[in-house]
C-alpha positions as CSV (number, residue, x, y, z in Angstrom):
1,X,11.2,-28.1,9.8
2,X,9.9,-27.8,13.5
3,X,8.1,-25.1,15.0
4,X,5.5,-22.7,13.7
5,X,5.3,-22.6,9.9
6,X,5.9,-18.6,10.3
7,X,9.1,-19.0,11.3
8,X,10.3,-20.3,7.9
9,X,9.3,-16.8,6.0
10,X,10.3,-14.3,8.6
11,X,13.6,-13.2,8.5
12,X,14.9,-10.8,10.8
13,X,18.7,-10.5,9.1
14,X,20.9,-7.4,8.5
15,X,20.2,-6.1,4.6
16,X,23.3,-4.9,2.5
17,X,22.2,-2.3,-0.3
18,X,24.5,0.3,-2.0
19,X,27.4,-0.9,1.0
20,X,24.6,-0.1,4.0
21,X,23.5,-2.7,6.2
22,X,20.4,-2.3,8.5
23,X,19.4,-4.8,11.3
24,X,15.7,-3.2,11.9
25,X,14.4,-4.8,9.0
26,X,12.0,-7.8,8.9
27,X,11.4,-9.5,5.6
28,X,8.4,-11.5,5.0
29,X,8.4,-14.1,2.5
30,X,4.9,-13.6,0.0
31,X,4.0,-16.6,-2.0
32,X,0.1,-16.9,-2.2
33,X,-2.9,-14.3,-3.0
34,X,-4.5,-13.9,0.3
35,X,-0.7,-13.0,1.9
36,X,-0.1,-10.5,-0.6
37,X,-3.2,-8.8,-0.3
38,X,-2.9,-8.2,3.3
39,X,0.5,-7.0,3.3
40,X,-0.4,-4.4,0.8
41,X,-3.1,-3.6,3.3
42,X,-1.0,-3.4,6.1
43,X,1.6,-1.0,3.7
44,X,-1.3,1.3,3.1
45,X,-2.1,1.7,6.9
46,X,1.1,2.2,7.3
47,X,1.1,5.4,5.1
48,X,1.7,8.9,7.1
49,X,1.8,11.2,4.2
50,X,2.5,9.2,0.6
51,X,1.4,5.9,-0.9
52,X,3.4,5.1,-4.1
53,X,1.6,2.2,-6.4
54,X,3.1,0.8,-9.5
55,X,1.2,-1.7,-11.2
56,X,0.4,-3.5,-14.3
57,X,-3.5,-2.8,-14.1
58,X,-5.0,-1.6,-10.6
59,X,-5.1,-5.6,-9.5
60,X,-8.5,-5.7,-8.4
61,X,-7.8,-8.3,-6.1
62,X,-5.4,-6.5,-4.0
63,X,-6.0,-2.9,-4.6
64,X,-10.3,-2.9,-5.1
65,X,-10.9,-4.5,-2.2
66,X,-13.0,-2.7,0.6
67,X,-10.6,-2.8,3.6
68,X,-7.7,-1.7,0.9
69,X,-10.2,1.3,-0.2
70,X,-10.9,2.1,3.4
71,X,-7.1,2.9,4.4
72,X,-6.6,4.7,1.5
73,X,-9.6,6.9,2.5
74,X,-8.5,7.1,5.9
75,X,-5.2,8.1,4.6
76,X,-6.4,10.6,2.0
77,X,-9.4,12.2,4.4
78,X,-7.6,12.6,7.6
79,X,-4.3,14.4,6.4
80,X,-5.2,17.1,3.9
81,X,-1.4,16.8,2.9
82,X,-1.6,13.0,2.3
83,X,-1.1,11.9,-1.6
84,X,-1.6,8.8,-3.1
85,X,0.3,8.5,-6.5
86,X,-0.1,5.2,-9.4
87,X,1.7,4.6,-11.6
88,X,-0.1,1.9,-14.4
89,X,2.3,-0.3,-16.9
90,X,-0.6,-0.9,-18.6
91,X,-3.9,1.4,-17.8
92,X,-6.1,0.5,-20.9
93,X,-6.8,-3.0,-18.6
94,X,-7.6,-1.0,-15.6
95,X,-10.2,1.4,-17.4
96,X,-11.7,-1.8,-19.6
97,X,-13.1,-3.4,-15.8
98,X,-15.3,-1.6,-13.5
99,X,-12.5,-0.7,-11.1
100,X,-13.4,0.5,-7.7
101,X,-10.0,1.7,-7.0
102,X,-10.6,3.8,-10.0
103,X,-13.8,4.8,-8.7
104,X,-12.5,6.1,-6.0
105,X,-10.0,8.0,-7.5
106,X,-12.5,9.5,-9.5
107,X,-14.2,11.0,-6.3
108,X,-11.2,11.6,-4.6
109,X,-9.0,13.4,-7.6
110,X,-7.2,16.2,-5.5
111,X,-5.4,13.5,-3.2
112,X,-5.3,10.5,-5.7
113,X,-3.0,10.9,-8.6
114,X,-3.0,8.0,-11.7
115,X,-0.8,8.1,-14.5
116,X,0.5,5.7,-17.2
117,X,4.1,4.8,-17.4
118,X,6.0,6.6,-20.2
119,X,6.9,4.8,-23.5
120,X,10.7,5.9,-22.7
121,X,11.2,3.0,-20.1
122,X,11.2,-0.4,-21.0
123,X,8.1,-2.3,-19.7
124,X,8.4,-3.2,-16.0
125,X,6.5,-6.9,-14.9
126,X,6.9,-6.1,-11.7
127,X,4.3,-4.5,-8.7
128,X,4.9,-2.5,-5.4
129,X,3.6,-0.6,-3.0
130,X,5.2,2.1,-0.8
131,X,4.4,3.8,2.4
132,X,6.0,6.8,2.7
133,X,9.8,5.8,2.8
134,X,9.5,3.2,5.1
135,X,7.3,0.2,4.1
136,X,7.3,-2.0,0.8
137,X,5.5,-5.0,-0.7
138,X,7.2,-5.6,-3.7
139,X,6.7,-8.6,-6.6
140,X,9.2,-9.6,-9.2
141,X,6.2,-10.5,-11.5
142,X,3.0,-8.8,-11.7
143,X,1.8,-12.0,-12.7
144,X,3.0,-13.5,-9.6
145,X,1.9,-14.1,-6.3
146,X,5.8,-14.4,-4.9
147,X,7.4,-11.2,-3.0
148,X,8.3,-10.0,-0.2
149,X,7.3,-7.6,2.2
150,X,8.7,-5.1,4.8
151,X,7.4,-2.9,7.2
152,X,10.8,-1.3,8.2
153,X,13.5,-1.5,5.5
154,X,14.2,2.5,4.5
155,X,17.5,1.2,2.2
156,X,15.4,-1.0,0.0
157,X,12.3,0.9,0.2
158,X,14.5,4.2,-1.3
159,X,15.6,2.1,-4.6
160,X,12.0,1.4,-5.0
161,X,10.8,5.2,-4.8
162,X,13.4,6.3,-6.5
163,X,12.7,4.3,-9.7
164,X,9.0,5.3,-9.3
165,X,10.0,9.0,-8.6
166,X,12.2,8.8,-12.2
167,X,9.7,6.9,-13.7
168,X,6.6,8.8,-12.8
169,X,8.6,12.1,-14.0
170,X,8.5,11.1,-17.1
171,X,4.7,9.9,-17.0
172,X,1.8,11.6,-18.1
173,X,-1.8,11.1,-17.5
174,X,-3.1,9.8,-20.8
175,X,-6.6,11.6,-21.5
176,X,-8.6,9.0,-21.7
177,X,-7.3,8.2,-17.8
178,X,-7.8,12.6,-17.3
179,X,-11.4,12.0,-19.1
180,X,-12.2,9.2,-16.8
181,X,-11.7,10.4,-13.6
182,X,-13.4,13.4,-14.3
């Protein structure tokens, strides 16, 4: 294929969910580590008023990396409404490491919310991350470096938060998570 190599993962098509189409959305085709990373970065940025994280573990790769941490501060300290909420398939893997995300949400507790996903849903393999109602990176498997991103897709993005919004419901902060971040 000719041209810059960018060209092949951008794709700047309509989007059909539930019967709506929208044309402002630009898709971005994830495949490696590094990409995935800074699309979750640029997410967080992104955020106004509510980042929305569900992962298997706190990735430390994505998620406990300074410039990650630093948006989330920025985020968190400049709007005293601002939430960040995380959701963990699997938190006893996330308290076992030295997590800096965790670390952060120890000294940050009013604004940073962790829980553990409830029993009553089936287990999930996948990971996102939500800015507010507008922005997504979101991986089939957790496992995975392939997904996609989207800084503008409010149709798709609104499936996503509602799942997390059921899910996290349901979702209780196990104490040893409570007993950790205080």
């Amino acid at each position: 294929m000719a041209g810059n190599p960018d060209d092949r993962t951008k794709v700047n098509t309509p989007s059909a969910v539930d019967g709506q189409v929208t044309s402002n959305s630009t898709r971005v085709i994830l495949s490696t580590m590094p990409e995935v990373r800074e699309a979750s970065l640029r997410v967080a940025k992104s955020a106004q008023r509510l980042l929305s994280i569900f992962t298997q573990d706190l990735e430390p790769l994505i998620y406990g990396e300074e410039p990650f941490l630093e948006a989330i501060k920025r985020l968190v300290l400049a709007r005293s409404y601002a939430k960040v909420r995380v959701l963990l398939a699997d938190p006893s893997r996330a308290m076992v490491d030295n997590n800096r995300f965790l670390a952060l949400a120890r000294r940050l507790t009013s604004c940073i919310d962790l829980r553990a996903m409830s029993p009553e849903y089936p287990a999930s393999a996948g990971a996102f991350i939500i800015a507010d109602d507008k922005a997504l990176v979101y991986r089939l498997q957790a496992d995975r470096w392939d997904g996609i991103a989207d800084m503008n897709d409010p149709a798709v993005v609104r499936r996503y938060l509602n799942f997390f919004d059921e899910v996290w419901q349901t979702s209780m902060q196990e104490s040893q998570m409570r007993q950790m971040l205080m």
